[in-house]
PQR file of N, CA, C, O and H, with PARSE charges and radii, in Angstrom:
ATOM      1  N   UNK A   1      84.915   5.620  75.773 -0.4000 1.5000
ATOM      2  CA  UNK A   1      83.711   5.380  76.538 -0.0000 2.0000
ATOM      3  C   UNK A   1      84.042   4.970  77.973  0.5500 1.7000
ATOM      4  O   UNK A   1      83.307   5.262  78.916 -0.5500 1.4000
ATOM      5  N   UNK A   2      85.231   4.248  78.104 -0.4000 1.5000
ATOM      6  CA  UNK A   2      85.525   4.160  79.677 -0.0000 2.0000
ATOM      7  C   UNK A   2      85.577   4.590  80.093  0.5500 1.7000
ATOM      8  O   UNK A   2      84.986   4.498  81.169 -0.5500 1.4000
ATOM      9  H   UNK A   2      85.828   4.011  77.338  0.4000 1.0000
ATOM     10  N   UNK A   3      86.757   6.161  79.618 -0.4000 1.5000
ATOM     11  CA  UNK A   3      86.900   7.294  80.417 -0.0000 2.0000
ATOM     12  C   UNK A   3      85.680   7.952  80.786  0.5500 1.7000
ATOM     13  O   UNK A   3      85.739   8.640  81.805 -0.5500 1.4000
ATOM     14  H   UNK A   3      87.237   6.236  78.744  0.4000 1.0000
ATOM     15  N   UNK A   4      84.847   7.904  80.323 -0.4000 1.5000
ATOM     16  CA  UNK A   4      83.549   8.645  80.330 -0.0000 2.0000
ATOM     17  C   UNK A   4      83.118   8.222  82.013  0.5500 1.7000
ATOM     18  O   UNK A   4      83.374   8.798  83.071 -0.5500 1.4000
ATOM     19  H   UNK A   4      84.798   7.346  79.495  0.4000 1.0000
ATOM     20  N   UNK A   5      82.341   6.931  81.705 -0.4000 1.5000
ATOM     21  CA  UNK A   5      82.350   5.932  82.954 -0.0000 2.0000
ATOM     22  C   UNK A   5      83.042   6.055  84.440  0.5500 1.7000
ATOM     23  O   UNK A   5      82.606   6.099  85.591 -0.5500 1.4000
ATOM     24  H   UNK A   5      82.134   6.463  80.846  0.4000 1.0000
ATOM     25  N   UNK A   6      84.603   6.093  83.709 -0.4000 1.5000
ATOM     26  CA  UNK A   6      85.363   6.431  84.948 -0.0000 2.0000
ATOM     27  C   UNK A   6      85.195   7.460  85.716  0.5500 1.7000
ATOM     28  O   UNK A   6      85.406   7.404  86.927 -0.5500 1.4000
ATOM     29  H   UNK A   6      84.958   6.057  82.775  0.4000 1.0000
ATOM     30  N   UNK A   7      84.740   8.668  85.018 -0.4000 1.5000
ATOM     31  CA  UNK A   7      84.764  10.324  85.470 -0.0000 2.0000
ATOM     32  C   UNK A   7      83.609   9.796  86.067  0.5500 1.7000
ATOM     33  O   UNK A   7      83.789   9.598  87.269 -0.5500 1.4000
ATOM     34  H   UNK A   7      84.569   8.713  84.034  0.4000 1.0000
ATOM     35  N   UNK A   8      82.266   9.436  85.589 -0.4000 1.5000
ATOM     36  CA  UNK A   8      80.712   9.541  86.533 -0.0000 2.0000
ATOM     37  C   UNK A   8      80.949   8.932  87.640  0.5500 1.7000
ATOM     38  O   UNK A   8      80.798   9.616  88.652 -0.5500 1.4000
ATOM     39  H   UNK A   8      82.119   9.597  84.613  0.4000 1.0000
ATOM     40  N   UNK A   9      81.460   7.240  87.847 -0.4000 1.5000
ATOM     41  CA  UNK A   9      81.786   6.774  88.833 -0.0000 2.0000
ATOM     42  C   UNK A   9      82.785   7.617  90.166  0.5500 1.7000
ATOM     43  O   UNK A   9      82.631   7.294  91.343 -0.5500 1.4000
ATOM     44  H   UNK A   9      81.582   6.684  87.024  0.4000 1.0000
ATOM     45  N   UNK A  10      83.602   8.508  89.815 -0.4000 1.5000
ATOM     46  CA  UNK A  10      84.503   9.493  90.584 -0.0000 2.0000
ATOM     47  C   UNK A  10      83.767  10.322  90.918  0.5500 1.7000
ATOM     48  O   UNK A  10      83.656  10.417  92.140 -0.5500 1.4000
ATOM     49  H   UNK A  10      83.727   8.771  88.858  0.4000 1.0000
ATOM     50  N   UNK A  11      83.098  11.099  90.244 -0.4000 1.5000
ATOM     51  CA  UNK A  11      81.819  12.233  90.779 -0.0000 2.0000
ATOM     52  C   UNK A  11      81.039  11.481  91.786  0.5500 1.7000
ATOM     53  O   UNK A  11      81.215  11.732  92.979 -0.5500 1.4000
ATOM     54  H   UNK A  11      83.188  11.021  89.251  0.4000 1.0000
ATOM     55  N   UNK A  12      80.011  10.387  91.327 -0.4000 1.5000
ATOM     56  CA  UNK A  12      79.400   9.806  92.219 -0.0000 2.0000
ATOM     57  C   UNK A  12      80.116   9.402  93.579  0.5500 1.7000
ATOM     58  O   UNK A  12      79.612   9.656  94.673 -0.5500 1.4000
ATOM     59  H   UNK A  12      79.868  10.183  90.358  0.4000 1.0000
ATOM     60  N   UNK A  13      81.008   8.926  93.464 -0.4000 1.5000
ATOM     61  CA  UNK A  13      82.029   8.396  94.855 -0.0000 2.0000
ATOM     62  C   UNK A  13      82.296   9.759  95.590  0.5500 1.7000
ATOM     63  O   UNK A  13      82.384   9.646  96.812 -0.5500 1.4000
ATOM     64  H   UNK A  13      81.417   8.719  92.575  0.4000 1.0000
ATOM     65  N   UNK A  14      82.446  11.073  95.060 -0.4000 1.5000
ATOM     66  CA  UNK A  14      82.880  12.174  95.654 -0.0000 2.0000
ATOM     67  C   UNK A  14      81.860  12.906  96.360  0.5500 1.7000
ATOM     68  O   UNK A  14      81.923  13.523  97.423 -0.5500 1.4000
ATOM     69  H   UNK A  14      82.374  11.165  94.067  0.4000 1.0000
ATOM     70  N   UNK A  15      80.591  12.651  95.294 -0.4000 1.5000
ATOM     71  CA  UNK A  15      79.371  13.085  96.334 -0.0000 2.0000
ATOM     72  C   UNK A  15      78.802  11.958  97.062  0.5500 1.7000
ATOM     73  O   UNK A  15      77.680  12.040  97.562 -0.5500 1.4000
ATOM     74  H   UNK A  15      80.539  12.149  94.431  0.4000 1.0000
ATOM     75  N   UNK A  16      79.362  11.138  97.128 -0.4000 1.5000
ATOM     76  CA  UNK A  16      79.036  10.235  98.327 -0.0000 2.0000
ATOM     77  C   UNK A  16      79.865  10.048  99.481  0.5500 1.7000
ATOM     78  O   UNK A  16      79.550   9.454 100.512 -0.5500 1.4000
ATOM     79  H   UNK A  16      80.274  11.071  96.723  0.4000 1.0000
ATOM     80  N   UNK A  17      81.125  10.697  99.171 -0.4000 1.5000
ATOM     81  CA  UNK A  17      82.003  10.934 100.772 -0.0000 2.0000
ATOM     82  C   UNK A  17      81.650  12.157 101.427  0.5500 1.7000
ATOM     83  O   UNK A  17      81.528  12.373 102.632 -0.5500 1.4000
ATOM     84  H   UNK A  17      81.381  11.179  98.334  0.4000 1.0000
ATOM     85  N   UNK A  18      81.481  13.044 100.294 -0.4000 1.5000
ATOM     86  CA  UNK A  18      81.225  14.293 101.066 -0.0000 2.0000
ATOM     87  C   UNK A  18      79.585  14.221 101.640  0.5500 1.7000
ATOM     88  O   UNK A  18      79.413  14.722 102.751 -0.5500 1.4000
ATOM     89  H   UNK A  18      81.580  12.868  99.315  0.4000 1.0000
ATOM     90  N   UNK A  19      78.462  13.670 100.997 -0.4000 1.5000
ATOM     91  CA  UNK A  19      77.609  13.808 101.730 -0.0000 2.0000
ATOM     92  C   UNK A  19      77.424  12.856 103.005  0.5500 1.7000
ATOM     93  O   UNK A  19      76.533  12.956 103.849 -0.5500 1.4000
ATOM     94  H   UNK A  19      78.602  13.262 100.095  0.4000 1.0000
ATOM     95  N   UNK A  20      78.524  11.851 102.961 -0.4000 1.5000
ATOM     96  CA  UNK A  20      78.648  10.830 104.320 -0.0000 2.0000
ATOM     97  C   UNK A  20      79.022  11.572 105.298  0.5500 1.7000
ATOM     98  O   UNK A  20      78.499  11.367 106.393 -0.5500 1.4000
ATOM     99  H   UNK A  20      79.248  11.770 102.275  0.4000 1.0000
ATOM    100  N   UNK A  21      79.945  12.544 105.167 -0.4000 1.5000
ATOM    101  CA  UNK A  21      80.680  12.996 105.983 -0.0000 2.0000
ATOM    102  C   UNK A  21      80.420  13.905 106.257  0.5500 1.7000
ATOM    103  O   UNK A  21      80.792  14.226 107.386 -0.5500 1.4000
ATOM    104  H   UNK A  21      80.370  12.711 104.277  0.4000 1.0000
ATOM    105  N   UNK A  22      79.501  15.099 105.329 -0.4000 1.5000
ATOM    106  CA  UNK A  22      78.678  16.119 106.102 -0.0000 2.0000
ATOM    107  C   UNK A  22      77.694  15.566 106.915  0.5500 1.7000
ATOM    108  O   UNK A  22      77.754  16.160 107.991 -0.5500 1.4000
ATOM    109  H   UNK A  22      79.199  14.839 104.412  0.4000 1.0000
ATOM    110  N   UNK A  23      76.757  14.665 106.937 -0.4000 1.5000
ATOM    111  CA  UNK A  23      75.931  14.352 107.858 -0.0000 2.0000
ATOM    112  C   UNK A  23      76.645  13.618 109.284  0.5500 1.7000
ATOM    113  O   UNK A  23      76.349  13.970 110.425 -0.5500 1.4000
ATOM    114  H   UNK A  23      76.708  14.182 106.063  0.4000 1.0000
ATOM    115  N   UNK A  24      77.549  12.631 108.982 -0.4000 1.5000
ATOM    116  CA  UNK A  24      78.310  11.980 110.013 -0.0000 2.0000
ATOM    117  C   UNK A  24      79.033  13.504 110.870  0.5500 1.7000
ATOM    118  O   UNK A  24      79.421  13.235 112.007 -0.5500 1.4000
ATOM    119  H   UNK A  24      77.790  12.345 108.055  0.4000 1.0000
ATOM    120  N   UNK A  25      79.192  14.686 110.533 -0.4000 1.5000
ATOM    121  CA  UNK A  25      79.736  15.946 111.232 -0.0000 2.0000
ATOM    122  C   UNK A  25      78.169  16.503 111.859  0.5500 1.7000
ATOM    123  O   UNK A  25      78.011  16.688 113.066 -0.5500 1.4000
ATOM    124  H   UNK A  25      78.877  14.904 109.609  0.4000 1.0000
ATOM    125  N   UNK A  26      77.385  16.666 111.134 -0.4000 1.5000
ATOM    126  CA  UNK A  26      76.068  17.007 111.190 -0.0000 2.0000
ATOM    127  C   UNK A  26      75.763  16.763 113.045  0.5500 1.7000
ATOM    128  O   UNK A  26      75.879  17.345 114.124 -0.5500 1.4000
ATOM    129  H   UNK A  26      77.514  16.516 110.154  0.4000 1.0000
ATOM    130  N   UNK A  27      75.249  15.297 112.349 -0.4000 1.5000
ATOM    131  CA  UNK A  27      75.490  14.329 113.708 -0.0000 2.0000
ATOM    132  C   UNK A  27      76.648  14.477 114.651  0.5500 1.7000
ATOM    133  O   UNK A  27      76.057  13.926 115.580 -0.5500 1.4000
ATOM    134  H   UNK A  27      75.155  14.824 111.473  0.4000 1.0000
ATOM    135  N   UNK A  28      77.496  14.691 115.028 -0.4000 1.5000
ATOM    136  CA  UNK A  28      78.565  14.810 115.959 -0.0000 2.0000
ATOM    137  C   UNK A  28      78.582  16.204 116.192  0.5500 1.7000
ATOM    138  O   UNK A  28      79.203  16.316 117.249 -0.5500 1.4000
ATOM    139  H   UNK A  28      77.976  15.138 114.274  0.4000 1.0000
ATOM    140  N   UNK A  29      78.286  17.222 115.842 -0.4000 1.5000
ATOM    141  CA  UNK A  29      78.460  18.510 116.489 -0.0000 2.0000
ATOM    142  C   UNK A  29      76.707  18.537 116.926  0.5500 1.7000
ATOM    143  O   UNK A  29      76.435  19.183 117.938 -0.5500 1.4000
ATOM    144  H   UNK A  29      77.781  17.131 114.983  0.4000 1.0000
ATOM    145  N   UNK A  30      75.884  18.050 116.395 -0.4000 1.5000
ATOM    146  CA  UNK A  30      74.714  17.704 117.108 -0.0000 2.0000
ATOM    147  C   UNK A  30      74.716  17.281 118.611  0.5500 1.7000
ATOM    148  O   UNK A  30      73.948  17.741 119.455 -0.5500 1.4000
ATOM    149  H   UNK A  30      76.104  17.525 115.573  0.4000 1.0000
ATOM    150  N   UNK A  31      75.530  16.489 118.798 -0.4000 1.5000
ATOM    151  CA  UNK A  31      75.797  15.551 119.966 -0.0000 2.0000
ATOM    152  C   UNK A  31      76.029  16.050 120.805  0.5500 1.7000
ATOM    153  O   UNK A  31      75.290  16.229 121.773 -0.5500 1.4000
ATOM    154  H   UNK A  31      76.155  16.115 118.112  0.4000 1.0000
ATOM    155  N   UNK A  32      77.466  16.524 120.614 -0.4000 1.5000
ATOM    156  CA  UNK A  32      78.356  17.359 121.631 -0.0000 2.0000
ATOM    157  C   UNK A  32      78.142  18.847 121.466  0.5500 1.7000
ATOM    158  O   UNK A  32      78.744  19.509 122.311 -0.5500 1.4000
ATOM    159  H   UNK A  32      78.066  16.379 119.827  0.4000 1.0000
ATOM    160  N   UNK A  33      77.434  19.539 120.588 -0.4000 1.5000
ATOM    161  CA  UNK A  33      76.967  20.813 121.042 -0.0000 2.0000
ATOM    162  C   UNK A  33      77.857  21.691 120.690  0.5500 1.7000
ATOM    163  O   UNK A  33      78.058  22.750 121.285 -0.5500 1.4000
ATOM    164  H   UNK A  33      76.945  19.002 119.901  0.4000 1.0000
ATOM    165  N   UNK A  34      78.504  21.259 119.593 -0.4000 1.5000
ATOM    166  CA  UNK A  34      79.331  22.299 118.867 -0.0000 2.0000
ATOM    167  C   UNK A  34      78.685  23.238 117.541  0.5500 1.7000
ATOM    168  O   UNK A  34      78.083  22.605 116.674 -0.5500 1.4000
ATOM    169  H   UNK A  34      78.340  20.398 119.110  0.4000 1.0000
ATOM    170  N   UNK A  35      78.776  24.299 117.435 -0.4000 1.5000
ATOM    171  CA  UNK A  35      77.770  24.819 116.170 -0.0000 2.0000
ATOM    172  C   UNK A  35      78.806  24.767 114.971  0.5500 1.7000
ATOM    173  O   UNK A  35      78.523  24.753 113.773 -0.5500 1.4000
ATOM    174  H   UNK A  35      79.265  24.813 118.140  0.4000 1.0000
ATOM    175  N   UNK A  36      80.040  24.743 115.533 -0.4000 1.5000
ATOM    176  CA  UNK A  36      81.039  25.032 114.256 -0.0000 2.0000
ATOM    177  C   UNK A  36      81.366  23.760 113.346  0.5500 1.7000
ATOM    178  O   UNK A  36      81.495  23.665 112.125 -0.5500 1.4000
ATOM    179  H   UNK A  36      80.270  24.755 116.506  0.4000 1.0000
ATOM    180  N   UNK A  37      81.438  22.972 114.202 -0.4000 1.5000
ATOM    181  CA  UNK A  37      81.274  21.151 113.532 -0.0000 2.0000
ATOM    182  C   UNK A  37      80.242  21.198 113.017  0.5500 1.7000
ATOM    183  O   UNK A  37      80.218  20.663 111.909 -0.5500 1.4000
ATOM    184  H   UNK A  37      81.333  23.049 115.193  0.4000 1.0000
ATOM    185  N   UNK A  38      78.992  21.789 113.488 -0.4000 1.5000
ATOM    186  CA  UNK A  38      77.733  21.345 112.458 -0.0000 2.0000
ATOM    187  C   UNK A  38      77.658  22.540 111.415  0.5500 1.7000
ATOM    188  O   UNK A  38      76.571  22.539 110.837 -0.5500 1.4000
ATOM    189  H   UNK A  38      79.011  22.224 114.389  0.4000 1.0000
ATOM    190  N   UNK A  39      78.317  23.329 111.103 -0.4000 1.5000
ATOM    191  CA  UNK A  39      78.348  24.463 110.208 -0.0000 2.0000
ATOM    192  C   UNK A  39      79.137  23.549 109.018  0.5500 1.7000
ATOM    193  O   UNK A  39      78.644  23.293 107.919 -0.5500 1.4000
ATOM    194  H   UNK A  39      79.200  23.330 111.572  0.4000 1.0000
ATOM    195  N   UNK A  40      80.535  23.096 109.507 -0.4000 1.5000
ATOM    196  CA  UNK A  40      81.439  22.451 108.224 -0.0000 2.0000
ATOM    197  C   UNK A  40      80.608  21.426 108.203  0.5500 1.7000
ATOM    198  O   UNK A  40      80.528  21.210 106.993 -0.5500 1.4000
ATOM    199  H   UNK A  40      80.936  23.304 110.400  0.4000 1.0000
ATOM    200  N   UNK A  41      79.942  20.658 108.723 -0.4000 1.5000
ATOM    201  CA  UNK A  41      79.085  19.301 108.341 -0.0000 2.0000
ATOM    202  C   UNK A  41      78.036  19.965 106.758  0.5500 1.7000
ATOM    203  O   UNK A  41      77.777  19.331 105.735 -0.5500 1.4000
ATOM    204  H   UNK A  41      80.006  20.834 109.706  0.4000 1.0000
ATOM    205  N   UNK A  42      77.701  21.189 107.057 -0.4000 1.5000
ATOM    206  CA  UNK A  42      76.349  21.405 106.459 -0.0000 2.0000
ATOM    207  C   UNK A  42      77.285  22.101 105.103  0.5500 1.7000
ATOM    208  O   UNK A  42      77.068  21.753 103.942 -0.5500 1.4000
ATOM    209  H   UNK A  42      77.912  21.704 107.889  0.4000 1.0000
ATOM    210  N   UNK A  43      77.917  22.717 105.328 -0.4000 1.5000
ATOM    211  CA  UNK A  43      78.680  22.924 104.158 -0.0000 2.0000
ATOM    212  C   UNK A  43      79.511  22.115 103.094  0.5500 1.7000
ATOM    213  O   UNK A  43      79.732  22.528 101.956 -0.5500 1.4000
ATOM    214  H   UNK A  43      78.093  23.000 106.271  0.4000 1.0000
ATOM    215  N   UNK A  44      80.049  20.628 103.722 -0.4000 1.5000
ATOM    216  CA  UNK A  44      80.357  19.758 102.920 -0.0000 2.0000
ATOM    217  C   UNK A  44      79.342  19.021 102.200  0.5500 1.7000
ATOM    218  O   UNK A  44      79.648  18.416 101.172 -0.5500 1.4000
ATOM    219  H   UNK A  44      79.869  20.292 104.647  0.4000 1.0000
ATOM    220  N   UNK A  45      78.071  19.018 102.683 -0.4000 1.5000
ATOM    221  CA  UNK A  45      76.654  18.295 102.445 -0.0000 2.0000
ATOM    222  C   UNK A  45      75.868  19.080 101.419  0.5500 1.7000
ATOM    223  O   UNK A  45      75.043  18.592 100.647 -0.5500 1.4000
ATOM    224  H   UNK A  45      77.823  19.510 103.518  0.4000 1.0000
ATOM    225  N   UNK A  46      76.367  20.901 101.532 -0.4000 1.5000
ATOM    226  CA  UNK A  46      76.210  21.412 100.018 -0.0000 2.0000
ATOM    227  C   UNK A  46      77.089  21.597  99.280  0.5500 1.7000
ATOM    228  O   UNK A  46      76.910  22.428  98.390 -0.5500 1.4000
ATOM    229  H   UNK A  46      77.037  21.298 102.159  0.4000 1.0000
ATOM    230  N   UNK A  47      78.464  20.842  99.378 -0.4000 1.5000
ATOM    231  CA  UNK A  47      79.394  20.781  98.067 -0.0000 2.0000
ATOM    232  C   UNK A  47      78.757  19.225  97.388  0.5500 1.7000
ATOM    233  O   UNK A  47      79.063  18.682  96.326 -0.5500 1.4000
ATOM    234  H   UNK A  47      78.610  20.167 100.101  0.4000 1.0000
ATOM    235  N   UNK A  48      77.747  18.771  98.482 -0.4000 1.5000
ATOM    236  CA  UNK A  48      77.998  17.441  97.726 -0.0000 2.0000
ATOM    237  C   UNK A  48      77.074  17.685  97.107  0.5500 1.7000
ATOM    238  O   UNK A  48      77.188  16.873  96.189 -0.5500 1.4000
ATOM    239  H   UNK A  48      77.499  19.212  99.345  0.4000 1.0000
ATOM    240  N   UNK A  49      75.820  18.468  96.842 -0.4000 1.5000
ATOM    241  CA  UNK A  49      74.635  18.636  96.543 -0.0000 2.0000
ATOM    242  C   UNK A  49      75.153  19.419  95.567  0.5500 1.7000
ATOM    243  O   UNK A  49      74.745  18.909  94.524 -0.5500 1.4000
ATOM    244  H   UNK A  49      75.727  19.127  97.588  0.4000 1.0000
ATOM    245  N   UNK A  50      75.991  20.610  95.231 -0.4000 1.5000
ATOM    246  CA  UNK A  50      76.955  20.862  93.440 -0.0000 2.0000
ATOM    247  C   UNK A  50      77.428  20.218  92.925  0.5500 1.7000
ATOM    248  O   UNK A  50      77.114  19.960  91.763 -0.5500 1.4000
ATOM    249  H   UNK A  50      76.323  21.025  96.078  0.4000 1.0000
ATOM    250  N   UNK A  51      78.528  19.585  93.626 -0.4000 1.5000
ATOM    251  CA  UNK A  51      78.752  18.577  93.095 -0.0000 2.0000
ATOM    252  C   UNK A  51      78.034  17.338  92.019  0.5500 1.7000
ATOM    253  O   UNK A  51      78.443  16.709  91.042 -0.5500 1.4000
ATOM    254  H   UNK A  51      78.783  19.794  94.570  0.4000 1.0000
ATOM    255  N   UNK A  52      76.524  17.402  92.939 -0.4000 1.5000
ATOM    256  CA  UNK A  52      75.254  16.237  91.949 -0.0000 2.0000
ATOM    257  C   UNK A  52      74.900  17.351  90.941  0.5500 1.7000
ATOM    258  O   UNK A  52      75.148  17.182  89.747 -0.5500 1.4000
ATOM    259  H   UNK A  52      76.192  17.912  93.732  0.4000 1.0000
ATOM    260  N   UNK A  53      74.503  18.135  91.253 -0.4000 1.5000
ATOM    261  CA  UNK A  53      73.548  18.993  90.088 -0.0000 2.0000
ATOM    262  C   UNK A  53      74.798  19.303  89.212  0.5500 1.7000
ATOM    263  O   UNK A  53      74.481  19.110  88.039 -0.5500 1.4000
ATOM    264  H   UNK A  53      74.302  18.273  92.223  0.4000 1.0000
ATOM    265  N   UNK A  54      75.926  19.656  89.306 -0.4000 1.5000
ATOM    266  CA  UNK A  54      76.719  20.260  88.146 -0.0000 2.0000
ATOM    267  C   UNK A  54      77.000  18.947  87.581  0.5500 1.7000
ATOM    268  O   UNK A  54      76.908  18.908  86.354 -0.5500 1.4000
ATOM    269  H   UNK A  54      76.183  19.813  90.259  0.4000 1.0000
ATOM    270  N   UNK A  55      77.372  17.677  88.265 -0.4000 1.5000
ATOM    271  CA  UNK A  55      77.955  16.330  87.421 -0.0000 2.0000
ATOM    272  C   UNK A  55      76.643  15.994  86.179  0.5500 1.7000
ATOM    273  O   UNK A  55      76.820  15.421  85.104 -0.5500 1.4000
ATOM    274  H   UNK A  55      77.446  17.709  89.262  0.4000 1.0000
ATOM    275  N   UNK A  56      75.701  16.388  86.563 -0.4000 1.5000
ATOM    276  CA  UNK A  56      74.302  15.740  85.982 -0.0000 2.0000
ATOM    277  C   UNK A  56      73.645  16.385  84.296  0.5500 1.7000
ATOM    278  O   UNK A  56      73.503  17.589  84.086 -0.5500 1.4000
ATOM    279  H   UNK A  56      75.557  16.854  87.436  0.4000 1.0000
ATOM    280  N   UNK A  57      73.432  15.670  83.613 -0.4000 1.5000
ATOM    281  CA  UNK A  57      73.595  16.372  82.360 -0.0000 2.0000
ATOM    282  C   UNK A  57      72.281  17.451  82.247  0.5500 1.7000
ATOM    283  O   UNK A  57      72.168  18.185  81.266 -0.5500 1.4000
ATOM    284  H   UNK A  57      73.547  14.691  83.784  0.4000 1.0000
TER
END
């Protein structure tokens, strides 16, 4: 049962860096006017969004 625990807590932590960090890119190629920074921003922000729906029973 821990292991169980352990795996959800790792999923959750994983879609929570990646969706920190797609928006924190989001935001910064926003800024400075880069489209390619906000392209990988938006693409890590939908691994994090598979990431939820596939972890989820």
């Amino acid at each position: 049962m821990a292991d169980f625990w352990g795996s959800d807590r790792r999923a959750r932590r994983i879609t929570h860096v990646l969706a920190v960090a797609g928006v924190c890119l989001i935001a910064l190629g926003g800024a400075v006017g880069s489209l390619w920074v906000i392209g990988v921003g938006v693409w890590l922000f939908i691994a994090a969004v598979l990431v939820d729906l596939i972890r989820r029973p």
